[in-house]
N, CA, C and O of each residue as an XYZ file, in Angstrom:
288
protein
N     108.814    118.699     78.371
C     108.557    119.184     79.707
C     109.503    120.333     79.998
O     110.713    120.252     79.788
N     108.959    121.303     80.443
C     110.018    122.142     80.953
C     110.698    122.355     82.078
O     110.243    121.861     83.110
N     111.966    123.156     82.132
C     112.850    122.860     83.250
C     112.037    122.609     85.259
O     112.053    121.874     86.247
N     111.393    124.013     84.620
C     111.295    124.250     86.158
C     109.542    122.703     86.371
O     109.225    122.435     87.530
N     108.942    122.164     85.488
C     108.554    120.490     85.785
C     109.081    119.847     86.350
O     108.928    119.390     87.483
N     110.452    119.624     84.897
C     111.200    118.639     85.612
C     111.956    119.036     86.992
O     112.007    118.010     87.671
N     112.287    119.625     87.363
C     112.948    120.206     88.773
C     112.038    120.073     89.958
O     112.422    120.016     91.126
N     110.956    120.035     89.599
C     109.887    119.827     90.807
C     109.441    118.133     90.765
O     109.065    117.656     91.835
N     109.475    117.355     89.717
C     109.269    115.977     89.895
C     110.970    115.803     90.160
O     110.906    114.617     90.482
N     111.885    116.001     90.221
C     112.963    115.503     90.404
C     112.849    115.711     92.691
O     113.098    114.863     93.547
N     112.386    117.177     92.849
C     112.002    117.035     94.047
C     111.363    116.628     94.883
O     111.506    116.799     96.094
N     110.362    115.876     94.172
C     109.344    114.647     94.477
C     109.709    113.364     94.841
O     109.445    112.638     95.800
N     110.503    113.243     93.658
C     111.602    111.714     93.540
C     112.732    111.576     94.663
O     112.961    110.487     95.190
N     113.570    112.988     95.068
C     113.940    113.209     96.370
C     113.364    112.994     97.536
O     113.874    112.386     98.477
N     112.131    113.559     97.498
C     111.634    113.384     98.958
C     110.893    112.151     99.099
O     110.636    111.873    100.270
N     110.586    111.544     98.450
C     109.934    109.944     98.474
C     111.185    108.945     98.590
O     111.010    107.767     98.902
N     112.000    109.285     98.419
C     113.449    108.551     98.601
C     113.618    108.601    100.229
O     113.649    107.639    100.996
N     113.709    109.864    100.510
C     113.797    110.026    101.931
C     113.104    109.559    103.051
O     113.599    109.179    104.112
N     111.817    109.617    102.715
C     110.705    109.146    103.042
C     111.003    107.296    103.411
O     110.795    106.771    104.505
N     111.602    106.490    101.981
C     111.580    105.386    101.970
C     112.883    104.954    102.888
O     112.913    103.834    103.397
N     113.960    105.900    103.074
C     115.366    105.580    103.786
C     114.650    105.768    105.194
O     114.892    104.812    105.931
N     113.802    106.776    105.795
C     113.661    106.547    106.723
C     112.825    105.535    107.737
O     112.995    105.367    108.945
N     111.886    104.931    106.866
C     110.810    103.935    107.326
C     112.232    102.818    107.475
O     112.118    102.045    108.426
N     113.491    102.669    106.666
C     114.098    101.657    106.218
C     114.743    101.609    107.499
O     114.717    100.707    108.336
N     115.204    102.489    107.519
C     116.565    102.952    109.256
C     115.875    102.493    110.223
O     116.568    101.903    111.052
N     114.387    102.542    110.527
C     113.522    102.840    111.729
C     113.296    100.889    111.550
O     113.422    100.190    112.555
N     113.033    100.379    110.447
C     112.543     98.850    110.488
C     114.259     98.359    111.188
O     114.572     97.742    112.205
N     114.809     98.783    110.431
C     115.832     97.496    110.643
C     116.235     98.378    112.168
O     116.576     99.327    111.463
N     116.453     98.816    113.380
C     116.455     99.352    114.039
C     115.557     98.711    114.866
O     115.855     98.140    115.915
N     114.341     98.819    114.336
C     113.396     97.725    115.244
C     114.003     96.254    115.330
O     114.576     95.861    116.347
N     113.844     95.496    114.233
C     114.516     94.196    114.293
C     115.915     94.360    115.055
O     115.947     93.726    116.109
N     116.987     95.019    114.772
C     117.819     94.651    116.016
C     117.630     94.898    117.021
O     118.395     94.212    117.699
N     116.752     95.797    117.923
C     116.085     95.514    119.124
C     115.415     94.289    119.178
O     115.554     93.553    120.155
N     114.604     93.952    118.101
C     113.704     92.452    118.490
C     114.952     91.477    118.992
O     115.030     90.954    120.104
N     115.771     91.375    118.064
C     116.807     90.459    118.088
C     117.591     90.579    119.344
O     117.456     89.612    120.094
N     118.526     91.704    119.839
C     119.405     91.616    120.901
C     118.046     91.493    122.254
O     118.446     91.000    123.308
N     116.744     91.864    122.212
C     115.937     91.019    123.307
C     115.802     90.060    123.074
O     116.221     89.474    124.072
N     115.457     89.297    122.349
C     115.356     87.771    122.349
C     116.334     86.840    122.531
O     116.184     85.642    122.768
N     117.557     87.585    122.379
C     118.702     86.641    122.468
C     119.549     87.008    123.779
O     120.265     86.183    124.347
N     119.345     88.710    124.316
C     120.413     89.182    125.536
C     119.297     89.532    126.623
O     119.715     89.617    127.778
N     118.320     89.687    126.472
C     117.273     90.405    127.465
C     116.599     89.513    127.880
O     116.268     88.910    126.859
N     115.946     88.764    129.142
C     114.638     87.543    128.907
C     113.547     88.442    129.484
O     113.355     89.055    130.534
N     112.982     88.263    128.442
C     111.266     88.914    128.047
C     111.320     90.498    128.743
O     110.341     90.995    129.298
N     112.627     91.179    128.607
C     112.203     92.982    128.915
C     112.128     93.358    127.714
O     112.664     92.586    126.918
N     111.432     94.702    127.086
C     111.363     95.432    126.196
C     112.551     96.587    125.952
O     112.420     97.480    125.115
N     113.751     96.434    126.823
C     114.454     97.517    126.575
C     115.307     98.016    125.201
O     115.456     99.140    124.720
N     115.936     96.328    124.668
C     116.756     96.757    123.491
C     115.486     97.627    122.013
O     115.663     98.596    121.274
N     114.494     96.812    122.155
C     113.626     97.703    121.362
C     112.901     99.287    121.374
O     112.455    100.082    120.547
N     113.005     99.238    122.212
C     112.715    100.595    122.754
C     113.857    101.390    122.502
O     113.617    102.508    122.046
N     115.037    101.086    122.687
C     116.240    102.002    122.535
C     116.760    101.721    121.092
O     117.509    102.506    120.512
N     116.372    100.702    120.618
C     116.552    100.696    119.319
C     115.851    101.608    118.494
O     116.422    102.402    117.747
N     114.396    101.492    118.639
C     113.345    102.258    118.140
C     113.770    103.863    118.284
O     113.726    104.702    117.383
N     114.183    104.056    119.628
C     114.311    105.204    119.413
C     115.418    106.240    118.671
O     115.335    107.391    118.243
N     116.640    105.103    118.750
C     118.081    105.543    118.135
C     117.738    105.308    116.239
O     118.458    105.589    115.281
N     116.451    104.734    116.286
C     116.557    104.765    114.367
C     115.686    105.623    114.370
O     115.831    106.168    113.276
N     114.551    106.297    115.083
C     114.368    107.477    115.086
C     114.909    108.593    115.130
O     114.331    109.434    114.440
N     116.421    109.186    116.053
C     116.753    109.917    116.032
C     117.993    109.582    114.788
O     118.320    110.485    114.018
N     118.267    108.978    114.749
C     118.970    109.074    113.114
C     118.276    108.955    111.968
O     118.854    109.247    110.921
N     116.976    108.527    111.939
C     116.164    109.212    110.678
C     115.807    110.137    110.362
O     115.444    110.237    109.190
N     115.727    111.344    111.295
C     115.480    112.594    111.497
C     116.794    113.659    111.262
O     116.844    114.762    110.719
N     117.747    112.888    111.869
C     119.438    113.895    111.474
C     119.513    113.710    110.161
O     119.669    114.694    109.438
N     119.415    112.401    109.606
C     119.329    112.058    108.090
C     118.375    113.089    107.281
O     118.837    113.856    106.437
N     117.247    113.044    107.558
C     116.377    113.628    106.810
C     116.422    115.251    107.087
O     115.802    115.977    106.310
N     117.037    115.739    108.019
C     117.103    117.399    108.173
C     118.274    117.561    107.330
O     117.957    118.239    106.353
N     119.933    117.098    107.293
C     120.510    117.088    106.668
C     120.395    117.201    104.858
O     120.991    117.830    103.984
N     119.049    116.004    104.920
C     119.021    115.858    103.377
C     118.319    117.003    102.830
O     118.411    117.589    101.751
N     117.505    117.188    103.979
C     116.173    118.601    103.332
C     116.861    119.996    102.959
O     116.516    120.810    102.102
N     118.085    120.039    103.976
C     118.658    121.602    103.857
C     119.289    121.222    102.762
O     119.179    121.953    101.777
N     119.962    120.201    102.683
C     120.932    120.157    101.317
C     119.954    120.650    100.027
O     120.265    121.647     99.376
N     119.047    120.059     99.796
C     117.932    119.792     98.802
C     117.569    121.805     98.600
O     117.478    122.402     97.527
N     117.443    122.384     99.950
C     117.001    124.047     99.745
C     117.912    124.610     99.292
O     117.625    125.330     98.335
N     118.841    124.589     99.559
C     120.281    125.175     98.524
C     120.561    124.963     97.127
O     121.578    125.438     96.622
C-alpha cells in the first residue's frame, strides 16, 4: 500500500475514534443526569438536560481540538 493510502485510512481510523469518544462523553453524561434526577431531583428533568447538554458541549471542544490537531 502506499504512503499517501495508508495516511488516509489512518485518517479514517482517527475520525471514527472521535466519532466513538463522542457518542461515549454524551452517553455517560446522560446517565449521570438520569442518576443525580432520580436520586436529587423528584420527577424534574433538569439534571439531564444539563447533563445532556454539558456532554455536548464538551464533545464538540473535544472534537474541534482533535480535528485541528489532525489538519496540521
Amino acid at each position: 500500500m502506499s504512503q499517501k493510502g495508508n495516511n488516509g485510512l489512518k485518517k479514517w481510523a482517527i475520525l471514527t475514534a472521535i466519532g466513538l469518544e463522542m457518542g461515549a462523553i454524551i452517553f455517560l453524561f446522560v446517565k449521570l443526569g438520569l442518576w443525580l434526577d432520580e436520586n436529587y431531583n423528584s420527577g424534574e428533568k433538569l439534571y439531564i438536560i444539563f447533563g445532556t447538554l454539558l456532554g455536548v458541549a464538551i464533545s464538540l471542544f473535544l472534537v474541534i481540538k482533535q480535528t485541528n490537531k489532525l489538519n496540521q
